[in-house]
C-alpha positions as CSV (number, residue, x, y, z in Angstrom):
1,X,63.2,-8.7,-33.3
2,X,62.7,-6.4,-36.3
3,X,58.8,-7.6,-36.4
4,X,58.6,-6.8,-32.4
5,X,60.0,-3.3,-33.3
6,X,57.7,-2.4,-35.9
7,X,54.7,-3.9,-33.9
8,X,56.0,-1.4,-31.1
9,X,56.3,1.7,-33.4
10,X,52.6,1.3,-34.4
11,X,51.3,0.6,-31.0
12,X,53.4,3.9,-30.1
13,X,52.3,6.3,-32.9
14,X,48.4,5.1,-32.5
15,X,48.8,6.0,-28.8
16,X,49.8,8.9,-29.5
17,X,47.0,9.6,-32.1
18,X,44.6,8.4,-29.8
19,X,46.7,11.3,-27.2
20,X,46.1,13.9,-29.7
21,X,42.5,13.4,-29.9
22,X,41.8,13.2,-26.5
23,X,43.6,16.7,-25.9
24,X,41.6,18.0,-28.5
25,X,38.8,16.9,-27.0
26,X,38.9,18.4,-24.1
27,X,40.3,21.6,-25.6
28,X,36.8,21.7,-27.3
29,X,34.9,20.5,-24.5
30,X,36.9,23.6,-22.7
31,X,37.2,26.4,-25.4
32,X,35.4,29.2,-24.3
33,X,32.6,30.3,-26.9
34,X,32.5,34.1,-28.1
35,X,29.6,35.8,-29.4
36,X,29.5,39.1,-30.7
37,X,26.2,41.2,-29.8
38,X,25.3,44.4,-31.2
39,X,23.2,47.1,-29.0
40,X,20.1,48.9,-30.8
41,X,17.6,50.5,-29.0
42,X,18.1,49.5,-26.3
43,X,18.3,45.4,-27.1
44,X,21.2,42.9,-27.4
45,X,21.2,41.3,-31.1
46,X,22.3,38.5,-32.6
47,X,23.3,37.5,-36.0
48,X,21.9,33.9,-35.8
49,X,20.5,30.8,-38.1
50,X,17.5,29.4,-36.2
51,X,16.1,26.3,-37.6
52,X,17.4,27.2,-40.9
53,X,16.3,30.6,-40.9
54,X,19.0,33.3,-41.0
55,X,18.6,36.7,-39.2
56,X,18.5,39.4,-36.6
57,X,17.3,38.3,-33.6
58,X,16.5,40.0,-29.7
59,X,18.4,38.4,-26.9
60,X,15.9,38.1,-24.5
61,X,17.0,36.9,-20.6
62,X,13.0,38.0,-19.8
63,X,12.3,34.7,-21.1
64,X,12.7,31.2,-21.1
65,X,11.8,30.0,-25.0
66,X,11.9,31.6,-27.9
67,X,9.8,33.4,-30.8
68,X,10.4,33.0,-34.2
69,X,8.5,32.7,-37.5
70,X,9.7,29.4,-38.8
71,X,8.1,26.2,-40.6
72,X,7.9,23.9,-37.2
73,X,7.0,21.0,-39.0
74,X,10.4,19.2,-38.3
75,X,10.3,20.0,-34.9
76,X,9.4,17.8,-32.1
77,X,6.3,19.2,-30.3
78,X,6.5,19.2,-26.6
79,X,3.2,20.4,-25.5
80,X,0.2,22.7,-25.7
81,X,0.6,26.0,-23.5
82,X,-1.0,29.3,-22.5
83,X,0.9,32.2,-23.6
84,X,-0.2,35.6,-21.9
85,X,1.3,38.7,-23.5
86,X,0.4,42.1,-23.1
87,X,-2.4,40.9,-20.8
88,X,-3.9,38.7,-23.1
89,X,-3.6,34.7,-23.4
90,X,-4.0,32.4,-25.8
91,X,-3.1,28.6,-26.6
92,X,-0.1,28.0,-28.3
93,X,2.1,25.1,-29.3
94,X,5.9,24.7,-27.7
95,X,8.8,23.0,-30.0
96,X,12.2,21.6,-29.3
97,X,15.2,23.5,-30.6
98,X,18.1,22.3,-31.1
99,X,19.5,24.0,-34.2
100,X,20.7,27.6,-33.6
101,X,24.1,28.8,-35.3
102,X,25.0,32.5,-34.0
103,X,27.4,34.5,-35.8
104,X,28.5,31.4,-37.4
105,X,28.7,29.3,-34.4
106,X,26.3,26.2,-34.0
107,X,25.2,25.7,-30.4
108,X,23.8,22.8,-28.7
109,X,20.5,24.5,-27.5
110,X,18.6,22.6,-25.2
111,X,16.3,25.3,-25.6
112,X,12.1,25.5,-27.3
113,X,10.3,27.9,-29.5
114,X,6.9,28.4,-30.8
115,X,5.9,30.5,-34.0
116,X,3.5,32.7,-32.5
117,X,2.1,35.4,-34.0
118,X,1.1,38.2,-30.7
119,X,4.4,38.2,-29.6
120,X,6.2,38.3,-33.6
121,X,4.5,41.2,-33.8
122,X,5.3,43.4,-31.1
123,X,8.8,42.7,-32.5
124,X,9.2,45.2,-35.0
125,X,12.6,45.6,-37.5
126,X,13.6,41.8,-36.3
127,X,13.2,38.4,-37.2
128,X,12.1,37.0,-33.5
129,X,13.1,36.7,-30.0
130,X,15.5,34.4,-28.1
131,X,15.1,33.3,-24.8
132,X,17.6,32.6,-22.2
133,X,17.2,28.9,-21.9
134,X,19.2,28.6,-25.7
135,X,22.5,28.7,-23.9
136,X,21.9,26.1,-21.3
137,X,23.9,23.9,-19.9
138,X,26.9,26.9,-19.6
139,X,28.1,29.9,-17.5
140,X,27.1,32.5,-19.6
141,X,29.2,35.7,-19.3
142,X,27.3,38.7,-20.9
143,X,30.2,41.4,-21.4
144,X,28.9,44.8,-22.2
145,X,32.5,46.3,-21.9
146,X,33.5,43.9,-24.6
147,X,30.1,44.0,-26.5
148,X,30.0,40.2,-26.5
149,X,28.5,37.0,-24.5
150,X,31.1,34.4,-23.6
151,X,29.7,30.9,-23.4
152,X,32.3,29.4,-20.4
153,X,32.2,25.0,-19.4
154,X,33.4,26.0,-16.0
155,X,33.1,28.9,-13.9
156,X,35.7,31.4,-14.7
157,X,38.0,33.3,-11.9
158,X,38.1,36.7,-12.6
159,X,34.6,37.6,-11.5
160,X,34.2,38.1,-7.6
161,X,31.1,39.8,-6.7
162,X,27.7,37.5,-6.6
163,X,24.1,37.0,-5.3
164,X,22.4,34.4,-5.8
165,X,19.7,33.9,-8.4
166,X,16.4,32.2,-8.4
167,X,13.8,31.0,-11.1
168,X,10.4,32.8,-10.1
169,X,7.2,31.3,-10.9
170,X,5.6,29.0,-13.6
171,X,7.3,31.0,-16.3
172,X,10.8,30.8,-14.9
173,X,11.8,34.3,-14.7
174,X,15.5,34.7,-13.9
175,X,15.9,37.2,-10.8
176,X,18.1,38.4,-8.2
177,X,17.2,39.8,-4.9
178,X,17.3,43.2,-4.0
179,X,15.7,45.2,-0.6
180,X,13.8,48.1,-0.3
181,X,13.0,49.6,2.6
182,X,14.6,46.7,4.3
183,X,11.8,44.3,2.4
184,X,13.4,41.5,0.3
185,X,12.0,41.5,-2.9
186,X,13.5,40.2,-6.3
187,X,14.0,41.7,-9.8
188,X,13.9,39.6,-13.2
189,X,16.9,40.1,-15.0
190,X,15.7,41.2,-18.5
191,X,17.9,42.3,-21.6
192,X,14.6,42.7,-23.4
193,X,13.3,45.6,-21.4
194,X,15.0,49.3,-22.5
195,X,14.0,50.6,-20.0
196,X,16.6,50.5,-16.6
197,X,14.0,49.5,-13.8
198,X,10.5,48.6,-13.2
199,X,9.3,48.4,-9.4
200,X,6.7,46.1,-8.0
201,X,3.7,46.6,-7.8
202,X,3.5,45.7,-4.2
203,X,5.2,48.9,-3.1
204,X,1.9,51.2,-3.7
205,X,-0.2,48.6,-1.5
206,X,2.7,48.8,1.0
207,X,3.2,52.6,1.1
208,X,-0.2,53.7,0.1
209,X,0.4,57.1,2.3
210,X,3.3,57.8,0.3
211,X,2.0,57.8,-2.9
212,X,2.7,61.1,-4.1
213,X,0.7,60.6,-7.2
214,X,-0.5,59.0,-10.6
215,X,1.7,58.5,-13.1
216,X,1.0,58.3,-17.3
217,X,3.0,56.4,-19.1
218,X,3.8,54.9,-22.5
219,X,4.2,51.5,-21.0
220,X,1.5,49.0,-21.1
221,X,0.2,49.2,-17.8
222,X,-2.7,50.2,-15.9
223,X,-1.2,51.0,-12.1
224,X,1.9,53.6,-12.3
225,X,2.5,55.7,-9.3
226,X,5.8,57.6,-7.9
227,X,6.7,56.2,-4.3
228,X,8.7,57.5,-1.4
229,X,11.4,55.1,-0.4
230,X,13.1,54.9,2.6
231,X,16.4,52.9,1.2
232,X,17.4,51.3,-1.8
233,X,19.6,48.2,-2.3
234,X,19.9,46.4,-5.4
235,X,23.8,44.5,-6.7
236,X,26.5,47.5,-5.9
237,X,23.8,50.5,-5.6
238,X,22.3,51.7,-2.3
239,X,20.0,55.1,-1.8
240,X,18.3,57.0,0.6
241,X,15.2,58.5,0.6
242,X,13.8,58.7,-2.8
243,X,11.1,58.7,-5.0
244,X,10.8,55.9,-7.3
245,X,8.5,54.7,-10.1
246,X,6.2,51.6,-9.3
247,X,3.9,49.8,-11.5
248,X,2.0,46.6,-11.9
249,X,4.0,46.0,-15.6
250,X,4.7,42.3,-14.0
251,X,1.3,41.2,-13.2
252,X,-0.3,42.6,-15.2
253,X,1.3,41.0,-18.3
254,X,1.2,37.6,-17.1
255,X,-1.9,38.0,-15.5
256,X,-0.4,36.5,-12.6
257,X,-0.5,38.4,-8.5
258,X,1.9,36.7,-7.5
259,X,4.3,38.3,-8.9
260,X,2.8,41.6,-7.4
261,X,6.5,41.8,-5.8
262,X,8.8,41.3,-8.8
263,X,10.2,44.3,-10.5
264,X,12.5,44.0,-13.4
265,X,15.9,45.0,-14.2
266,X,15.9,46.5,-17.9
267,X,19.2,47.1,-20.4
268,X,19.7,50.5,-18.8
269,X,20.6,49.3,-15.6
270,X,22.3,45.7,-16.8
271,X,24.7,47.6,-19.3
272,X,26.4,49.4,-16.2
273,X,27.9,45.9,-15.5
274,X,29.6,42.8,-16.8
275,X,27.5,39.7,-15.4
276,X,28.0,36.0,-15.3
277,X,25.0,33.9,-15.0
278,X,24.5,30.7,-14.1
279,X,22.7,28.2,-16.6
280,X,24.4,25.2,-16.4
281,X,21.3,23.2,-14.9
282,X,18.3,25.3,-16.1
283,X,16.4,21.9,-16.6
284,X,16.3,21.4,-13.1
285,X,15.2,24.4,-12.1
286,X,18.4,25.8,-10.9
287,X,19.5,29.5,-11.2
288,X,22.8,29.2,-9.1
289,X,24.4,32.4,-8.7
290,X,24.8,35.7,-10.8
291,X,28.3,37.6,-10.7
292,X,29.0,40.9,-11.4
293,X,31.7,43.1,-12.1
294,X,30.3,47.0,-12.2
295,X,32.5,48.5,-15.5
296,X,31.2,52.0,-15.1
297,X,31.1,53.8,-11.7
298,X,27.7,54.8,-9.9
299,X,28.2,58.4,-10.6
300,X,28.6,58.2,-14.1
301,X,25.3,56.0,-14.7
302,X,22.8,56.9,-16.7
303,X,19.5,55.6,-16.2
304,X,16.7,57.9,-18.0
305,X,15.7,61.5,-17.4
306,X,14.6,60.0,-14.1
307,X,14.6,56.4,-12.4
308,X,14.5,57.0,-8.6
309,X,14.9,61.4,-7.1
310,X,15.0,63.1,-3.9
311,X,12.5,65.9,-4.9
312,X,9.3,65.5,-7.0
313,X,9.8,67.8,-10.1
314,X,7.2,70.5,-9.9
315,X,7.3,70.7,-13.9
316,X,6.2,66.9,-13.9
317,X,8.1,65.3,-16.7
318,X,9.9,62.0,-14.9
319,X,11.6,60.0,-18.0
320,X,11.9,60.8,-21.5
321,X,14.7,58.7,-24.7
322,X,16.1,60.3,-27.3
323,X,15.6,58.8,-30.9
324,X,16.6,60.1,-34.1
325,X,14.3,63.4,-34.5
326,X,14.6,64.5,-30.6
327,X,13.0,62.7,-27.2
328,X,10.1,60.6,-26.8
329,X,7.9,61.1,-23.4
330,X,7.7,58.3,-21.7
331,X,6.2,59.0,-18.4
332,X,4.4,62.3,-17.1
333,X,2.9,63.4,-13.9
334,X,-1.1,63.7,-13.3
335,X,-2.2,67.1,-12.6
336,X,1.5,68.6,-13.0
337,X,2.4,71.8,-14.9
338,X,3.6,69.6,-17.8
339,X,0.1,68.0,-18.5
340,X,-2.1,70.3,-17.5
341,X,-1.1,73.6,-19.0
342,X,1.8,72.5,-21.5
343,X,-0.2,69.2,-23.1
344,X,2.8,67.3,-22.9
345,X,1.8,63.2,-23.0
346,X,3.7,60.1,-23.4
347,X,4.8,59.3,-26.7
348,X,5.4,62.6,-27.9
349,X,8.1,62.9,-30.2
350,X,9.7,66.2,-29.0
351,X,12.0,67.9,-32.1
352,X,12.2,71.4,-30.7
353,X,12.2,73.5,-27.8
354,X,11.9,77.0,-28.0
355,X,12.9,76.5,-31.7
356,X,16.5,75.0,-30.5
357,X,16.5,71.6,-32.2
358,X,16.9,68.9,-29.6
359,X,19.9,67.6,-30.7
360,X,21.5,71.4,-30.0
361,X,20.8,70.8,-26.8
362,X,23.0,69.2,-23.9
363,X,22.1,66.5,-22.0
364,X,22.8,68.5,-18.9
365,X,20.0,70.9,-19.9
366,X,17.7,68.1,-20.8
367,X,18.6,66.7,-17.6
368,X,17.7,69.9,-16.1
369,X,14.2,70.3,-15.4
370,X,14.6,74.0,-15.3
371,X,15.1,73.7,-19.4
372,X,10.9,72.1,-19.3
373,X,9.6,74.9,-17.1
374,X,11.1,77.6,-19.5
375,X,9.2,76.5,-22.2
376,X,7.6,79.0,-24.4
377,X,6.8,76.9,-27.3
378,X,7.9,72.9,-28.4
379,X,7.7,71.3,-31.8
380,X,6.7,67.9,-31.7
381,X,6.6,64.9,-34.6
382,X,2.9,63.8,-35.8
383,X,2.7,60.8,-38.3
384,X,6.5,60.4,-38.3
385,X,6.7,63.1,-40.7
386,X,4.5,66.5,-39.8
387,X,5.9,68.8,-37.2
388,X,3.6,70.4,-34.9
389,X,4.5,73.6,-33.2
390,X,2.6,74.0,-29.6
391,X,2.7,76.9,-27.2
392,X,1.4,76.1,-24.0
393,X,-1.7,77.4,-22.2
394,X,-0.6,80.4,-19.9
């Protein structure tokens, strides 16, 4: 009897071991991952170990794989690819990657990366790029509120606003649909882009009447133009007649038409919000659905100097960022007052107005194109060092 017991007791405490790490098993399987991000200029980064090689990398949901500068010997090579960047293409070689730690938490990536020079250098004050497709296989909740993406097994609750998402093209961009002017069109869903939107291209074929007129810009594109819309609908936000900024950045960069109709959705416009994405099945080629939970109201957005108006400024300045020494220009009107007779361009560095130092000066005045067309003289930065004082033709 005394044998039977003591079989019992150690059939007993083994289930229960066997219990134990079952539940904690599934508590794994269920624990919610956090990741703490950091935002500089514009760009989500991560503290992260990529294939052994620690350091500060670009969050980038504008694309699938990654860019890094590390020994790929050890890697499994999955095929030879094109790579267009900036307009130009060349053949590269794509890697499986698997080991990623970030902020000292390893992740099963089901992800790839190739060590690419073109795109490592456009990259500057960071070790690489990540792409989107290194948290597959979760719901992937990117929290600007609480400056942190939370990896999620299941779909959590709390979020109750969606549309659904769709992979575009041959090199899977991740976009939602928006309308304008009652069109459907879609917008990739980019954390590396600073800048809040870029419109299709399609809109100057479409409204060719309306284009008010050309537009110079420090982006890398050869088509920009400021278009009268009729309405505006993209996640919470809806406008009326404005004018809006289109260009061919898209198509241009991936030498690809098709996407004539895709704009893109930069940081300045995703930070407004706390969005849930959908990767669980990126391998397959579904996008599922995005959720969104808007954490700062319309009114108080701020998207640039301009991103879509109800009157063309007659001084001709339409968006300008501040930096460290002042504001950068980043688009200008043709033929306006600002180009023409005050020599502003994009990528001026912008210290002083009127001898006020930038930084004395509110961003409702900046805001304010009455503050440009009073301009009697500006100062602006040469060779990151040399300060130029200009008075403008009269």
């Amino acid at each position: 009897m005394s044998y039977n017991n003591a079989k019992n007791k150690k059939l007993i405490i083994i289930f229960f071991i066997l219990l134990s790490f079952n539940c904690l098993a599934c508590k794994t399987a269920d624990a919610i991952i956090e990741i703490p991000f950091s935002l500089e200029d514009n760009a989500i980064i991560l503290e992260a170990r990529v294939n052994g090689k620690e350091g500060r990398y670009i969050w980038d949901t504008g694309s699938p794989g990654s860019y890094v500068d590390i020994n790929v010997n050890n890697l499994k090579r999955i095929r030879t690819s094109i790579l267009t960047y900036n307009g130009k293409s060349e053949e590269i070689g794509i890697y499986r990657l698997k080991n990623i730690t970030i902020s000292g938490i390893r992740i099963n990536a089901h992800s790839w990366v190739t060590n690419v020079s073109s795109t490592l250098n456009s990259i500057d004050g960071y070790d690489g790029l990540l792409g989107y497709t290194i948290f597959n296989g979760y719901w992937c909740e990117l929290s600007f509120s609480k400056g942190k993406i939370l990896l999620h097994k299941e779909r959590p609750k709390y979020f109750t606003k969606f549309v659904s998402a769709e992979l575009i093209n041959r090199f899977y961009y991740y976009c939602i649909p928006a309308t304008i002017d009652g069109k459907p069109t879609h917008f990739i869903i980019d954390t590396g882009e600073p800048r809040a939107m870029l419109f299709p291209k399609s809109l100057v074929v479409e409204k060719n009447s309306n284009v008010y007129s050309k537009v110079f810009s420090n982006g890398l594109v050869e088509e920009y133009y400021l278009v009268k819309t009729d309405s505006l609908r993209i996640l919470d936000e809806t406008y009326f007649d404005k004018y809006i900024m289109t260009n061919s950045f898209v198509s241009e960069n991936t030498n690809d038409s098709q996407l004539d109709n895709v704009g893109v959705l930069g940081i300045n416009f995703l930070k407004n919000y706390d969005l849930l994405l959908d990767f669980t099945d990126l391998y397959n080629s579904k996008a599922g659905e995005v959720f969104y939970e808007p954490h700062i109201p319309v009114q108080d957005r701020e998207y640039g100097f301009y991103s879509y108006i109800t009157h063309v400024p007659q001084f001709g300045i339409l968006n300008f960022h501040f930096n460290d020494r002042g504001i950068v220009i980043d688009s200008i009107l043709e033929n306006s007052i600002a180009y023409e007779k005050f020599g502003i361009r994009p990528n001026m560095n912008i210290t002083k107005i009127n001898g006020r130092d930038i930084h004395d000066i509110s961003k409702e005045e900046l805001y304010d194109p009455k503050t440009f067309e009073m301009i009697i003289e500006y100062t602006v930065l040469e060779n990151y060092f040399f300060e130029r004082v200009i008075k403008p033709i009269r």
